[in-house]
N, C-alpha and C positions, 0 to 999 in steps of 0.2 A: 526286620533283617539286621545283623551284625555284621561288624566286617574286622576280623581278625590278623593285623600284620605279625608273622615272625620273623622278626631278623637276627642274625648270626650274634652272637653273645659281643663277638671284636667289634661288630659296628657297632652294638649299641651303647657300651663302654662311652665309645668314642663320642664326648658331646658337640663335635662339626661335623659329624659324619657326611657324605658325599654317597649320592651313587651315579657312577661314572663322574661326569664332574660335575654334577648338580649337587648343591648343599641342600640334604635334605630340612634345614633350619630354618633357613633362608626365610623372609618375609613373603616371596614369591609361592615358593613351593607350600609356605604356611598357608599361603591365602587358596592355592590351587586346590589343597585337601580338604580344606572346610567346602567348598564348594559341592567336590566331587562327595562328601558325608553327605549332605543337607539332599542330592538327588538319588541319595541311595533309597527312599523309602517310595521314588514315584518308579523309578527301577526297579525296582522287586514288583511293583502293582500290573506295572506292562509285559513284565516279562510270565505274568500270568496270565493277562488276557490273553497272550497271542498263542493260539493251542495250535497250530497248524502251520506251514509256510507262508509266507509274508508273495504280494504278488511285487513290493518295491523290491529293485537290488539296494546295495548297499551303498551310498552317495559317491561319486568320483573323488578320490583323495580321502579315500578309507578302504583299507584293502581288504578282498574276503575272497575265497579259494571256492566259494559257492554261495548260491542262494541261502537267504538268510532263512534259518526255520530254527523258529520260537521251542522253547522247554514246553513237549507234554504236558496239557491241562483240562483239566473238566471241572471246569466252573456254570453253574446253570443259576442264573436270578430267577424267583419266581415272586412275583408280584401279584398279590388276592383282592379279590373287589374293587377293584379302580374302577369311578367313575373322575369322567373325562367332561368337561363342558366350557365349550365355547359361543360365546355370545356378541353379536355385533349387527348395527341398521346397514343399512345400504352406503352409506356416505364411506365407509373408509375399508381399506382391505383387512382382512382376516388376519386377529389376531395369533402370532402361533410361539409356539417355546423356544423352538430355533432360533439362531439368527445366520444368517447368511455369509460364507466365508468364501472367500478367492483363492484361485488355487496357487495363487503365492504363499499360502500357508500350509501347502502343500509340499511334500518330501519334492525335491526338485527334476524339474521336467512334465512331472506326474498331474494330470486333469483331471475333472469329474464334469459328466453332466449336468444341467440345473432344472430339477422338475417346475414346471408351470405353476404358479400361486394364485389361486381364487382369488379373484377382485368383483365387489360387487358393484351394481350397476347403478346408475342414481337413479332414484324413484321420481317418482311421477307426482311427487308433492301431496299434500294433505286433501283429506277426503272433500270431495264439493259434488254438485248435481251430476255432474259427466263422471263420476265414480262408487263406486262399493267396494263396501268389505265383501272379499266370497263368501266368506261365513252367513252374510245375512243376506246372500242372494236368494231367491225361491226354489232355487234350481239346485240348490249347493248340492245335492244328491248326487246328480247325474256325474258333476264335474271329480266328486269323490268317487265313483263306480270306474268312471274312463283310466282315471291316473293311478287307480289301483290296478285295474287289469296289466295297465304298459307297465309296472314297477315287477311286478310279481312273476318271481325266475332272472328279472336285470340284476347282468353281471355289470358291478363297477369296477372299473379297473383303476386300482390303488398303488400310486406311488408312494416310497419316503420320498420325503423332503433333501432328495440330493442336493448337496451344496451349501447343505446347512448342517453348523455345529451345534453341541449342547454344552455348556461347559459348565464345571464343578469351581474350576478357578482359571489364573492363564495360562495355566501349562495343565493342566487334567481333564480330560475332555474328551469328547467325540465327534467326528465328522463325520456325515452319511456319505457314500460316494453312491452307494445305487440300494435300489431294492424293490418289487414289485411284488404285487397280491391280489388276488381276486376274491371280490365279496357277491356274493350270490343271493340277492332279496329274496326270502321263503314265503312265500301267504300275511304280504303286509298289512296293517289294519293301519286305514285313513277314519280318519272321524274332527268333527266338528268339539272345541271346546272354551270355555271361557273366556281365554284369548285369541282363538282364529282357529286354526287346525293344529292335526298332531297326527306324522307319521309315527307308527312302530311297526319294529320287526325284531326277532332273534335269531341266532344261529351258535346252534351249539358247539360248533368243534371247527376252529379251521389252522393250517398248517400254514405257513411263511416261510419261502424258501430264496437262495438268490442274495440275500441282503450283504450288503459288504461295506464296512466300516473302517474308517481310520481312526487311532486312538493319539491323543499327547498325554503322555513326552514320548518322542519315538525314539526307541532305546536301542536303534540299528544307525542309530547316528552321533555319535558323541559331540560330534560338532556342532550340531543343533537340533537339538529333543522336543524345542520348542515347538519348533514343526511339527504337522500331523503326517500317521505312521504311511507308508505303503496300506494297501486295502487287504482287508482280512474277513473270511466269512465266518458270518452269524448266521444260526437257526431260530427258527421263534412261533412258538403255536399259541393258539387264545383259546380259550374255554367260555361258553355262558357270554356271547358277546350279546347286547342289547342297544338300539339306537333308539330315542326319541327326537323328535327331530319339529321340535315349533316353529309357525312361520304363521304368517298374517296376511293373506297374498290381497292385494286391492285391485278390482275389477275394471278396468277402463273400459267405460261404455259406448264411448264415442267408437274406437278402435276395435273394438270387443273382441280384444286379448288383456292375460294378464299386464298390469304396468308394471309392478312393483311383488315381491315377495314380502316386504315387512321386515320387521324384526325378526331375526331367524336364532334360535336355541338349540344347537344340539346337544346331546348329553349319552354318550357312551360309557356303559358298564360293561364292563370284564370283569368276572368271574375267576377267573386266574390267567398271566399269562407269563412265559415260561422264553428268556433266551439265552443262549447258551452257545459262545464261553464268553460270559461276562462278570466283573469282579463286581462283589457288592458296594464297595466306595464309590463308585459307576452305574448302581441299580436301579436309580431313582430317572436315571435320564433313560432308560428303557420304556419306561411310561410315557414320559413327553415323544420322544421318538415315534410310537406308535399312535399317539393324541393326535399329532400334526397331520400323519398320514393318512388317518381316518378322518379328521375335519376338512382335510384338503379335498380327497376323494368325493367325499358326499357334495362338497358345495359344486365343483368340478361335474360331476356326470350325476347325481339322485336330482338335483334342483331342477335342471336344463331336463330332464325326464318326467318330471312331477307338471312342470310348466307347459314340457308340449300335450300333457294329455289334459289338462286344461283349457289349452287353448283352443285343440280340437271341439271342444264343446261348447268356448262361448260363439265360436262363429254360426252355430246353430242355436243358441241358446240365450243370449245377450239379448238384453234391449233395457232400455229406460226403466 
């Protein structure tokens, strides 16, 4: 983006020139204009994100005759073959792309909810006689036949990571404010392998609706862009999603329920996914956005799903 001043042939002549009685020369007015150049190029970037009406007004002590709505845009990122993979033991919570921001970073007044973060649980320590791996129980069958059944047709219900940003740098970014999605397990395949188990499942086509996003520099503030924008809606569909999902679950025999899930691997592949109005300078954080949500999701409701049908079984099934 350029920015082109024309002024009247008399002022320019004039080398003190003034407007009104500011010296446009002046050290002050020098230093304001480098300033206001140097964010002209994160200004052109937001003023194409935001394709629709903004839900902030415009801060108190900047004046505006209406709701703020953004310049016409149709910008769509489409991202091909991401895979997605997150790995962690029991001892600490879930690593994710995000990081967590306060709504003082927030256009002012303005909240967001904070979705729930998977933490896992401490295990039940190293294998000894009052324990097993599933894997090498006799029974492993049954407990894979039960947890298949209860998985197959479960909806997860999937948040983004509200309340978390993604940033490119400190003023280029995004913050999630809301967004929700339903995944829908189709004829999952549980099976037994070299390290312990391994869920899969695919699903070929699903729509993402609802999502609302604040962006920095919010360029409906000139007083402070640093801020993240009022909330703005995004669409977003996935293509060819696939989950694998390792885990190593340990037997307590004493209790005969699961103790522990082990070390857990998921690894989500998309095929392509597609959201839209997002600029490409910003297209990279559309994958982690969707990474965090589906890693949160799955630990959240598939794990606590896979473990009660489990557990249903060692109570009949368990012994020494």
């Amino acid at each position: 983006m350029q920015l082109h001043l024309r002024m009247p042939r008399n002022v320019i002549r004039d080398k003190r020139a003034t407007i009104g009685s500011v010296d446009i020369h002046s050290p002050l007015m020098r230093q304001t204009m480098s300033i206001f150049t140097r964010l002209i190029p994160a200004i052109g970037l937001c003023a194409l994100v935001f394709g629709g009406r903004a839900e902030a007004q415009v801060r108190p002590g900047v004046r505006s005759a209406s709701p703020v709505t953004a310049p016409a845009a149709k910008v769509e990122v489409v991202k091909t073959n991401l895979t997605l993979t997150s790995s962690s033991d029991e001892r600490a919570p879930l690593g994710h792309r995000g990081v967590k921001s306060s709504d003082d970073e927030n256009a002012k007044g303005e909240r967001d909810s904070y979705a729930p973060v998977a933490i896992r649980a401490v295990p039940i320590g190293a294998l000894n006689s009052k324990s097993r791996r599933l894997k090498d129980d006799p029974n492993v069958q049954a407990y894979l036949t039960k947890a298949k059944s209860l998985l197959n047709g479960f909806e997860i219900n999937t948040a983004l990571l509200a309340g978390h940003k993604y940033m490119i740098s400190n003023c280029l970014g995004i913050k999630v404010s809301a967004g929700e999605f339903m995944l829908k397990v189709p004829d999952p395949d549980l099976r037994v392998d070299n390290t312990g188990l391994v869920l899969t499942f695919a699903i070929p086509h699903m729509e993402m609706s609802g999502f609302k996003l604040r962006f920095r520099p919010d360029v409906t503030d000139p007083t402070e862009m640093c801020h993240f924008s009022g909330r703005y809606g995004v669409g977003a569909s996935a293509d060819n999603l696939r989950l694998e999902f390792h885990f190593d679950p340990i037997l307590d025999l004493e209790k005969c329920k699961i103790g522990s899930m082990g070390h857990i691997t998921q690894i989500w592949r998309i095929g392509k996914l597609r959201m839209s109005p997002l600029p490409t300078e910003v297209s990279d954080m559309a994958g982690n956005i969707i990474e965090d949500a589906l890693t949160n999701g799955a630990n959240l409701n598939l794990a606590d799903r896979i473990v009660a049908g489990f557990n249903s079984v060692a109570g009949l099934q368990c012994h020494p």
